[in-house]
C-alpha positions as CSV (number, residue, x, y, z in Angstrom):
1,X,3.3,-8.1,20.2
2,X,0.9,-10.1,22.2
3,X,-0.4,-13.2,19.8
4,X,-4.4,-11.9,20.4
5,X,-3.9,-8.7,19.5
6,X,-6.5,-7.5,17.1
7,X,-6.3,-4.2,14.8
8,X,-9.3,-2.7,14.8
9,X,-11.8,-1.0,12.5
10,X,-9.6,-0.9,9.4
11,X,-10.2,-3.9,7.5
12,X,-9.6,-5.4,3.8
13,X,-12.9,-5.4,1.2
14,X,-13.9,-9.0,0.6
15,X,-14.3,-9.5,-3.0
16,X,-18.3,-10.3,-2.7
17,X,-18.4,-7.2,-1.2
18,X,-18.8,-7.8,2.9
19,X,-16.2,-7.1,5.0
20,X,-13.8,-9.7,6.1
21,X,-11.3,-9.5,9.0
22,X,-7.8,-7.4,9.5
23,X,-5.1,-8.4,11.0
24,X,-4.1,-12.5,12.6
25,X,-5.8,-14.5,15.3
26,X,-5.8,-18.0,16.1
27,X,-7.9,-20.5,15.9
28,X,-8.9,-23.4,18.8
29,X,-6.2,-26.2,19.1
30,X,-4.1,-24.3,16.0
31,X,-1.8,-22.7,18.5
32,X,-2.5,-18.9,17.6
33,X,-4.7,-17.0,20.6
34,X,-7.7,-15.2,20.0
35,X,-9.2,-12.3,21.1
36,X,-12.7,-13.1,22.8
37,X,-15.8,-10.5,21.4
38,X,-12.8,-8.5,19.6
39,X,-13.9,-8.0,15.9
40,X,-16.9,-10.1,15.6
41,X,-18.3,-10.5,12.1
42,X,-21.3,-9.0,11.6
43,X,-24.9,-10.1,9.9
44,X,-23.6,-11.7,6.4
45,X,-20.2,-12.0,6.9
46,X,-18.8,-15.7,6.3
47,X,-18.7,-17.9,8.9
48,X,-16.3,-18.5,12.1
49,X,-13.3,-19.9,11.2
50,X,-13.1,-24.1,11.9
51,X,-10.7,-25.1,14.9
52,X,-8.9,-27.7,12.9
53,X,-8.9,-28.8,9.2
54,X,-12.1,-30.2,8.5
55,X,-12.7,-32.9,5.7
56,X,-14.7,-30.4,3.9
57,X,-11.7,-28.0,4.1
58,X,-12.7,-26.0,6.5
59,X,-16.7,-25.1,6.0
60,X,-18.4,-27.0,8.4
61,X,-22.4,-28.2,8.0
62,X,-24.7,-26.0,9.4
63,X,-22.4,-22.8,9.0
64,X,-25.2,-21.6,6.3
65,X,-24.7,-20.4,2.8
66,X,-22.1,-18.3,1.8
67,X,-22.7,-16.3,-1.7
68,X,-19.9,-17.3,-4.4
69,X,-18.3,-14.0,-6.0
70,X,-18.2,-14.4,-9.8
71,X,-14.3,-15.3,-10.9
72,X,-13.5,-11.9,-12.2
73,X,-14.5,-10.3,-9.2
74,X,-12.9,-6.8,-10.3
75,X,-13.1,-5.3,-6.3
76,X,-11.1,-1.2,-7.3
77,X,-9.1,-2.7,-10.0
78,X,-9.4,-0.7,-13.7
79,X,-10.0,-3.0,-16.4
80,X,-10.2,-0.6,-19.1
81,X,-7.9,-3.1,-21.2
82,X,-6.0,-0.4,-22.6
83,X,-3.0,-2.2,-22.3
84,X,-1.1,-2.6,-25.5
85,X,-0.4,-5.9,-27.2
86,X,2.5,-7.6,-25.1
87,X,5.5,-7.9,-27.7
88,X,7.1,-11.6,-28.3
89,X,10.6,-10.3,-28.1
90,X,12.8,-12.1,-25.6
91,X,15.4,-10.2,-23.5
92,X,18.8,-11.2,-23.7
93,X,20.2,-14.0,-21.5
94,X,22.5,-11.8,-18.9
95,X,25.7,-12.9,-18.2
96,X,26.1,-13.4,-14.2
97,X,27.5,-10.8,-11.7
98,X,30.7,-13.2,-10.7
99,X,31.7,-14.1,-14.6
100,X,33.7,-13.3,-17.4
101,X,32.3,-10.1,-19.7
102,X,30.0,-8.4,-16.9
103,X,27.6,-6.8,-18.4
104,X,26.8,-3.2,-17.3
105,X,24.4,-4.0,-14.7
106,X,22.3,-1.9,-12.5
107,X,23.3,1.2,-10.5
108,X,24.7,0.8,-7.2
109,X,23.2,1.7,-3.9
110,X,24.0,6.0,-3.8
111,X,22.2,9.0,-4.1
112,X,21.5,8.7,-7.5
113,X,20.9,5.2,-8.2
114,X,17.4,3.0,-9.6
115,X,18.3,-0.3,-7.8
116,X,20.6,-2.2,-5.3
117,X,21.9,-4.3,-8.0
118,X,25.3,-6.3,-7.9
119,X,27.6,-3.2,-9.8
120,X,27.0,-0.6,-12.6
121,X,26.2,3.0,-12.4
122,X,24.3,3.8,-14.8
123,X,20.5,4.1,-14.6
124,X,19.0,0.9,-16.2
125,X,17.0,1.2,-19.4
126,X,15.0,-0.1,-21.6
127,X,13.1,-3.4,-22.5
128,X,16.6,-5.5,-22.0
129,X,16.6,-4.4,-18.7
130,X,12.8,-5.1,-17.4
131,X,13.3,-8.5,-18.6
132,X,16.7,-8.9,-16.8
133,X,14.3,-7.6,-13.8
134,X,11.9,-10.3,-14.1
135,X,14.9,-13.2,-14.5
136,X,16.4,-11.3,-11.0
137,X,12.8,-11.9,-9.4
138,X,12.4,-15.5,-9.9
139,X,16.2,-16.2,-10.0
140,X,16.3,-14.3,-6.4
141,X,13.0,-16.0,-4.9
142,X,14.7,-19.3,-6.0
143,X,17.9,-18.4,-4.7
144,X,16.7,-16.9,-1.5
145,X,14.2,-20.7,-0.9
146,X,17.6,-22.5,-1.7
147,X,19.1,-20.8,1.6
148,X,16.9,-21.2,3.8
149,X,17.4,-24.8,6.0
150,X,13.9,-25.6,5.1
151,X,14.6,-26.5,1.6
152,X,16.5,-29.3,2.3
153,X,13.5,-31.1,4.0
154,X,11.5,-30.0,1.6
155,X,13.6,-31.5,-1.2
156,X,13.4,-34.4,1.1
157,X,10.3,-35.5,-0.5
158,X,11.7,-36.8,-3.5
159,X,13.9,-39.3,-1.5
160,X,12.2,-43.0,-0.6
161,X,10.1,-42.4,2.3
162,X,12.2,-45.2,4.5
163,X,15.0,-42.1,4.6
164,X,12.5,-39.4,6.0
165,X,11.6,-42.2,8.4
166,X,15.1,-42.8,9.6
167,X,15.4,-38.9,10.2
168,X,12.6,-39.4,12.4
169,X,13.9,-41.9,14.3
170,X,17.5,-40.9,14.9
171,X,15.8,-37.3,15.7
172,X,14.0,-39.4,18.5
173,X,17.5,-41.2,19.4
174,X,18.8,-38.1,20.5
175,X,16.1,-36.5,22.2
176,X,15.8,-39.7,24.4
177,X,19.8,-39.8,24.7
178,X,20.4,-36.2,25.4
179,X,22.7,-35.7,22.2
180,X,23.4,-32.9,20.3
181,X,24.2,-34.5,17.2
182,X,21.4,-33.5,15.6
183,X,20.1,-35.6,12.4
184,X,20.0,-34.2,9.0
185,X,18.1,-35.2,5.9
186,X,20.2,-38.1,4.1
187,X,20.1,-40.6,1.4
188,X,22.1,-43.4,2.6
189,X,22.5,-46.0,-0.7
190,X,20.0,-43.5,-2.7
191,X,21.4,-41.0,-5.5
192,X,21.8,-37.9,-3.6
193,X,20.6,-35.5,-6.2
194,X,17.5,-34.5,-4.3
195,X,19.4,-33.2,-0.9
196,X,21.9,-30.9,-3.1
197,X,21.0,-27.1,-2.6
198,X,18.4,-25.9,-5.2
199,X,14.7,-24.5,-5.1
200,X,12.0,-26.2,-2.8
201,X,8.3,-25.4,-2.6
202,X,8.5,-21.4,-2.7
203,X,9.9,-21.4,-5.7
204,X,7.0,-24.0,-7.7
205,X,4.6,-22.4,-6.4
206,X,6.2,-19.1,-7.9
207,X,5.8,-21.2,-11.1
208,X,2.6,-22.2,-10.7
209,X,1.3,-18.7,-10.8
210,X,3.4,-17.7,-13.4
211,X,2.2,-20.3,-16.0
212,X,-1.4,-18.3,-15.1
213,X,0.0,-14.8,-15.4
214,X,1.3,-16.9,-19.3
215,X,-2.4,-18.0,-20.1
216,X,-3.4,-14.7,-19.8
217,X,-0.9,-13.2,-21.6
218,X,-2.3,-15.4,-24.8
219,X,-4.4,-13.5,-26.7
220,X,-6.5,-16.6,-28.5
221,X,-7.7,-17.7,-25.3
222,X,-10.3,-16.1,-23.4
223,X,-9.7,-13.2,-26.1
224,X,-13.1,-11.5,-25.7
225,X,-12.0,-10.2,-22.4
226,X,-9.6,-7.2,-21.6
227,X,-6.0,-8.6,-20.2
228,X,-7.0,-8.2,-16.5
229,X,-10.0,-10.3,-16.5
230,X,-8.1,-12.9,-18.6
231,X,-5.4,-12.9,-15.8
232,X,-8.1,-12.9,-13.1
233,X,-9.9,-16.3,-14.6
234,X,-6.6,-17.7,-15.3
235,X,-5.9,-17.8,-11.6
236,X,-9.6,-19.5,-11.4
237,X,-8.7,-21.9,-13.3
238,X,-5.9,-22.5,-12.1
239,X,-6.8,-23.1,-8.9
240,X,-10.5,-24.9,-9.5
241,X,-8.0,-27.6,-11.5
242,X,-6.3,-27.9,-8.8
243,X,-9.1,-28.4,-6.7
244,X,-10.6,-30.9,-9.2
245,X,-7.7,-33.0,-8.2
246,X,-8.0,-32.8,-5.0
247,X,-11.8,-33.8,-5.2
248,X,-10.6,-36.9,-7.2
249,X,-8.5,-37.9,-4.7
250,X,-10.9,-37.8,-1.9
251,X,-13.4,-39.7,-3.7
252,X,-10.8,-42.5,-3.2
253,X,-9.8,-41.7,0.6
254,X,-11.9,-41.7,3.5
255,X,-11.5,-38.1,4.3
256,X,-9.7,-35.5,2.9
257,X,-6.6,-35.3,5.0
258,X,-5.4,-38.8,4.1
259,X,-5.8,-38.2,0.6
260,X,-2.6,-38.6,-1.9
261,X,-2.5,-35.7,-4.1
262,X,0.0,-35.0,-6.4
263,X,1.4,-31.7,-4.8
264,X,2.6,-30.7,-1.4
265,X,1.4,-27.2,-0.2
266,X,1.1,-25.7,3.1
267,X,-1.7,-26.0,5.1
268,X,-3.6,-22.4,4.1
269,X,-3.3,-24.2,0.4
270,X,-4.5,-27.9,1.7
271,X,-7.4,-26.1,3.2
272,X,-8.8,-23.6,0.6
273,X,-8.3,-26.5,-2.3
274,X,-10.8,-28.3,0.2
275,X,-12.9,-25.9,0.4
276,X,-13.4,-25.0,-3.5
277,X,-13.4,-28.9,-4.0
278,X,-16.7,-28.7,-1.5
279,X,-18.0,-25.6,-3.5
280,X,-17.0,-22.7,-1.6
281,X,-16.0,-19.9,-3.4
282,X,-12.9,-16.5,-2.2
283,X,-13.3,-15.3,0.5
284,X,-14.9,-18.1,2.4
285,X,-12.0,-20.1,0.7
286,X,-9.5,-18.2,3.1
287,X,-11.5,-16.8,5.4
288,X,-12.6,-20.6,7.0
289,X,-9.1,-21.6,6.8
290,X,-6.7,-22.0,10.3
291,X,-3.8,-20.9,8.1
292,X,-5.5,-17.4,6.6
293,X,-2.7,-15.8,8.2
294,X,0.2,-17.5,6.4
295,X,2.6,-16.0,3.9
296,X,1.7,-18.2,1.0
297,X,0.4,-15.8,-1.2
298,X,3.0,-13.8,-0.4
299,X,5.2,-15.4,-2.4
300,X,2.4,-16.0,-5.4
301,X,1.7,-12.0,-5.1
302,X,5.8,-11.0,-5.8
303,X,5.0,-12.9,-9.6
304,X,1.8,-11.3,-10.0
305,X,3.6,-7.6,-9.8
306,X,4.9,-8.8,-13.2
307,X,1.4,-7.8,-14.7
308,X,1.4,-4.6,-13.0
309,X,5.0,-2.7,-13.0
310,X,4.8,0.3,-12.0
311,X,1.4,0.5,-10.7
312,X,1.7,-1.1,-7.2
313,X,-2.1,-0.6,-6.6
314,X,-3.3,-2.7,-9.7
315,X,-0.7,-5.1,-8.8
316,X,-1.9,-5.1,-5.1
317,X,-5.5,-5.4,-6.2
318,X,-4.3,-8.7,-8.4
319,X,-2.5,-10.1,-5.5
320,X,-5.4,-9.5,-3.3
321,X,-7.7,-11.5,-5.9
322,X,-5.2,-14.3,-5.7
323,X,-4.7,-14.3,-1.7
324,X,-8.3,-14.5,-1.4
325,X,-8.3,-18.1,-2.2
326,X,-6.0,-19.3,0.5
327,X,-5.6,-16.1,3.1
328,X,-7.4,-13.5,4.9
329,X,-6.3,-10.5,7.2
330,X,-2.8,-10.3,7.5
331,X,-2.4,-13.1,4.7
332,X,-4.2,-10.7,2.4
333,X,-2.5,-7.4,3.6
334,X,1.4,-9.1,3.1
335,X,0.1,-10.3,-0.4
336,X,-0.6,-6.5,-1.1
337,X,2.3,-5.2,0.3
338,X,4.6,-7.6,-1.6
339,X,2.8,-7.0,-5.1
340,X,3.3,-3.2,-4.5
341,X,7.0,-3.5,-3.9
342,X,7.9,-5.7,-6.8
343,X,5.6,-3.8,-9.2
344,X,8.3,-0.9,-8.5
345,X,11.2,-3.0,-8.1
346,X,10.7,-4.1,-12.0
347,X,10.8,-0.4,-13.0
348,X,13.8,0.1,-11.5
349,X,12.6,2.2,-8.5
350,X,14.5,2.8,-5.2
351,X,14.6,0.5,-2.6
352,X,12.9,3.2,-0.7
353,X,10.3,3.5,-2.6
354,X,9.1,-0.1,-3.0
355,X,9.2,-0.5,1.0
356,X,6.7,2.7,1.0
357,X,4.6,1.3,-1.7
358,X,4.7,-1.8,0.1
359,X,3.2,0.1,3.6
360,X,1.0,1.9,2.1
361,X,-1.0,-1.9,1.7
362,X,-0.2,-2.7,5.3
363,X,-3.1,-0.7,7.9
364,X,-1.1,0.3,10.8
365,X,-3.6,-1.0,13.4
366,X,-2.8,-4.6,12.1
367,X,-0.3,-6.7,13.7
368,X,1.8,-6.8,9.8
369,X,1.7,-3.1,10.0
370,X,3.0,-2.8,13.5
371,X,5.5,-4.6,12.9
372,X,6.7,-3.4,9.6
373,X,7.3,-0.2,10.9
374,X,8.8,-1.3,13.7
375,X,11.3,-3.4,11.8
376,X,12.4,-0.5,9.2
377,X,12.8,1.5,12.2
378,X,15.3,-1.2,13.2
379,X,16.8,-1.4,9.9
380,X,17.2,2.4,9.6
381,X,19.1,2.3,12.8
382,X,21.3,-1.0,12.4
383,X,23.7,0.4,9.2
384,X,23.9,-3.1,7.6
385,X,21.7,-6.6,6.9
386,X,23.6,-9.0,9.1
387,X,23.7,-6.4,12.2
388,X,19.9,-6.3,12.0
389,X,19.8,-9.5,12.4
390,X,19.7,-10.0,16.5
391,X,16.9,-6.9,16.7
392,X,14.5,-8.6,14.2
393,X,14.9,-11.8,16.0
394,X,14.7,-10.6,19.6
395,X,11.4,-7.6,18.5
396,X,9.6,-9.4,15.3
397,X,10.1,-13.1,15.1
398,X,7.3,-15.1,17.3
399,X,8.8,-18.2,19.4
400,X,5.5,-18.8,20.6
401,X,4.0,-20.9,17.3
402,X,4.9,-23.7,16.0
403,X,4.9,-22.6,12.5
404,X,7.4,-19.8,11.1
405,X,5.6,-18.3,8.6
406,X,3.4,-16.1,9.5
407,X,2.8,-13.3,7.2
408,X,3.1,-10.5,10.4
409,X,6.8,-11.5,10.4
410,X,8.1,-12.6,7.3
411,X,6.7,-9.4,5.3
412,X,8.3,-7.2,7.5
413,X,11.6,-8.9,7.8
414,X,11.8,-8.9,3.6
415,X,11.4,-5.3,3.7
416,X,13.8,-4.4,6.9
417,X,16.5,-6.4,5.5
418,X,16.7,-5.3,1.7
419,X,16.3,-1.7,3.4
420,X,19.3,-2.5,5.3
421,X,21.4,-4.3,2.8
422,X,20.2,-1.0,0.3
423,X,19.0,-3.4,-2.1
424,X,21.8,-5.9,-2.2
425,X,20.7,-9.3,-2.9
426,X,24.3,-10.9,-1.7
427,X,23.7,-9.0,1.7
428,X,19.9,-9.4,1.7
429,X,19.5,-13.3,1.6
430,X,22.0,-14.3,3.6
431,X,20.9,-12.2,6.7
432,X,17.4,-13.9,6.3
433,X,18.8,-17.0,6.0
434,X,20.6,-16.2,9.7
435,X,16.7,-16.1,11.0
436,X,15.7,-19.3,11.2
437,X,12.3,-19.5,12.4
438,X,11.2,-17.3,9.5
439,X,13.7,-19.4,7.0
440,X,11.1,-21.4,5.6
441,X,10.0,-18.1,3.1
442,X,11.7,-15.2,4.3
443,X,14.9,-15.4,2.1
444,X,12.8,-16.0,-0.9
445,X,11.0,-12.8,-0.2
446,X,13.5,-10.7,0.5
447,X,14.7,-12.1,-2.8
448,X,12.6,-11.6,-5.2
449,X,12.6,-7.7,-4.1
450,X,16.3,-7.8,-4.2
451,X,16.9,-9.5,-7.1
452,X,13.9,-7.5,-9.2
453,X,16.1,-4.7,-7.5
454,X,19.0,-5.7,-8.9
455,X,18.5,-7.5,-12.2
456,X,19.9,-10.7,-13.6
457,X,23.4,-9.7,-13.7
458,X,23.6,-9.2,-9.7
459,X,22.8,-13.3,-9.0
460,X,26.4,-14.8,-9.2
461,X,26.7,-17.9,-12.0
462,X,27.3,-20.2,-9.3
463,X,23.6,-19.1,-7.5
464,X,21.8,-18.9,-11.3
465,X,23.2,-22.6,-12.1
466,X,22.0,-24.1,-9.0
467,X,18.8,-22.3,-8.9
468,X,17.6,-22.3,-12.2
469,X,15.8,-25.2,-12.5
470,X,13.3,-27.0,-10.2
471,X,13.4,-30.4,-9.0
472,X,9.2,-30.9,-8.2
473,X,9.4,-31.6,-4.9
474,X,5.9,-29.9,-4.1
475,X,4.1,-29.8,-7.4
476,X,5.8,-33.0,-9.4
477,X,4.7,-31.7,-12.8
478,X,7.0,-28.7,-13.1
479,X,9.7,-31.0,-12.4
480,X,12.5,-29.3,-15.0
481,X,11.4,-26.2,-15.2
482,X,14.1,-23.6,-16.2
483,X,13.1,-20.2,-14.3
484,X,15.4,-18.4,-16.6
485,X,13.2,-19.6,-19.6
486,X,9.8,-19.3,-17.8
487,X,11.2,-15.4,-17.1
488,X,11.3,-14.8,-20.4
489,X,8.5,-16.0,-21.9
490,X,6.5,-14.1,-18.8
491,X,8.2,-11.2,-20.3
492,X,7.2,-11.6,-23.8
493,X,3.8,-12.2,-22.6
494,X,3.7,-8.7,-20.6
495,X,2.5,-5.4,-21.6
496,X,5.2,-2.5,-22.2
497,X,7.0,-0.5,-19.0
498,X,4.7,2.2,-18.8
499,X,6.4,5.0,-20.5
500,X,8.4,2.4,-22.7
């Protein structure tokens, strides 16, 4: 798994039509090695990617012009618009797995059975049931960021910035004392609220694409277009208004990176909001970015299935369109692969078969495809989630980079460990939790498959209270925001189950 290792001729469309890179490089002074004369671009194809963040965002004078695709670039999707009218019925408010009156949930793991949920064995049906799905997706991505030790630093943010400062220092104070009494995030004489377990960024920015997956699903707006191109210049405009504030608050700062904007993102997001705030337009957005290969879309894609269940290639080509604003290569392919999974998952498919749909998005001469298949292998062999655990860490995490979030790892670990725990969120999240290099995103992907997997009724109360409603720490606005509720109006907004 050697960090310059290039696939080769297999590569993602661009939406403009050239052909943009597979598979994950790095970038000069970003940590990530790079293949010399592997994969050039040729004649037309955007520019090099920077070696740092550049004030711009990433497109540097000089690099030349790169042709803008139009917003609804459509790339194989079908937008015949024959999708019926989405009905305004909400689904029923499931009771959770661990409380009193269990409702009959989904199946579990056998022969037989649709999902991995929590208990039940019958085969789920029905409109009730997709919408419990859809609650189990975001409940589960919530719950699964919640586990993961990075959410407590990200939650951080919403504490004085004196206290982050203090965690600095006493982290210092034992590096240059040789302690291991390792500092953790603390509030000292401030309210505490912020450091208690909930959702962190993952979990927003599931939000955030949901409330443009709900602008589509309004038919008074944008109405002379069929429902895919509505969802497709939601997400435009939902990101150009994001990168209208992020222009405003450069005009104030002397370069971009200084700038105070109202959200926290990671740095694939920080760069392609710079680069549509300069003009550039997907795929130069995440193709001249040092983070294309990140997971971030990753996380966006598992909402966007919710447009798309049961057809994992119109929700890969949705999560594609998305990706292409922040990510590239691998970034790209994991978005795919994720979209494809959870478009089955909220049908009530096997576990099995959402990892296949999934693979079918990741090229096997990419580093993402490698090493999916090598971790399922793994998974196939272990018998359970938490023995899995040493093999992923020892074969498919990197402790080379100084980031943990690569999409070549964290993709493949979601689907090895909800293979392993046979669709069981309780066994899924935990065991991704265990891998802490990857725990920044990891647990939330693994579970929103497991919890689409397994409905509403297999997150215990205890998990749906804490997670339920998010606290803003990376985009303030949606401070409040109940995921149960926002799962049911996505459902509302949504076409029918095919078949249904």
């Amino acid at each position: 798994m050697g960090r310059g290792d290039r696939p080769g001729e297999r590569q993602l469309p661009a939406l403009h039509g050239r052909p943009s890179r597979a598979g994950r490089g790095g970038v000069a002074g970003g940590g990530r090695g790079r293949q010399v004369g592997h994969d050039r671009p040729g004649p037309g194809v955007a520019p090099a990617r920077p070696g740092r963040l550049h004030p711009g965002g990433g497109h540097r004078p000089g690099d030349g012009p790169v042709r803008p695709p139009g917003p609804w670039g459509e790339g194989s999707t079908n937008t015949s618009g024959s999708a019926e009218p989405a009905s305004t019925t909400k689904p029923n408010a499931p009771a959770a797995a661990d409380g009193g009156n269990v409702p009959q949930g989904p199946p579990a793991p056998d022969h037989e059975s649709c999902t991995g949920g929590a208990g039940g064995n019958t085969k789920a049906e029905g409109k009730a049931e997709a919408g419990q799905r859809v609650t189990g997706l975001l409940l589960g991505l919530a719950a699964g960021d919640a586990a993961g030790w990075p959410a407590a630093r990200h939650r951080a943010a919403r504490m004085p910035d004196w206290t982050r400062r203090l965690t600095r220092e006493l982290d210092t104070f034992a590096e240059q004392n040789a302690t291991t009494t390792l500092p953790v995030p603390i509030a000292l004489n401030q309210p505490p609220e912020p450091l208690r377990l909930g959702p962190s960024d993952d979990a927003e920015w599931a939000a955030f694409t949901a409330e443009a997956l709900l602008r589509a699903g309004d038919d008074t707006a944008l109405g002379d277009l069929t429902r895919e191109r509505r969802t497709r210049a939601a997400i435009d405009l939902a990101w150009n208004a994001l990168a209208a504030e992020v222009s405003a608050a450069a005009d104030k700062a002397p370069e971009i990176e200084s700038a105070e904007i109202p959200l926290r993102a990671r740095i694939s997001v920080r760069a392609g909001l710079g680069n549509l705030a300069t003009g550039l337009r997907p795929p130069a957005t995440g193709h001249d970015n040092p983070h294309y290969f990140d997971d971030a879309a990753c996380v966006r894609a598992c909402v966007l299935a919710v447009a798309h269940p049961g057809d994992p290639r119109l929700a890969a080509d949705l999560a594609e369109f998305d990706a292409r604003y922040t990510q590239d290569g691998d970034g790209v392919h994991g978005a795919r692969a994720m979209a494809a999974a959870l478009s089955l998952a909220l049908t009530g498919a096997p576990v099995e078969a959402c990892v296949a749909a999934a693979l079918t998005e990741l090229p096997e001469e990419t580093e993402i495809g490698r090493n999916a298949r090598h971790a399922l292998r793994l998974a196939r062999t272990a018998g359970r989630a938490f023995a899995l655990i040493p093999a992923l860490e020892h074969e498919i995490v990197d402790h080379v980079y100084s980031y943990g979030i690569a999409a070549a790892e964290t993709v493949p670990v979601a689907l090895a460990l909800a293979t392993a725990a046979q669709g069981r969120i309780a066994e899924a999240i935990p065991a991704a939790a265990c891998l802490s290099r990857v725990a920044d995103s990891a647990p939330a992907l693994v579970g929103a498959l497991t919890g689409a997997l397994g409905g509403a009724g297999a997150i215990p109360a205890t998990w749906r209270d804490t997670c339920r409603t998010l606290s803003g720490c990376a985009l303030p606005r949606l401070t409040g925001t109940d995921l149960v509720e926002l799962a049911e109006l996505l459902e509302a907004a949504q076409p029918p189950l095919p078949g249904g």
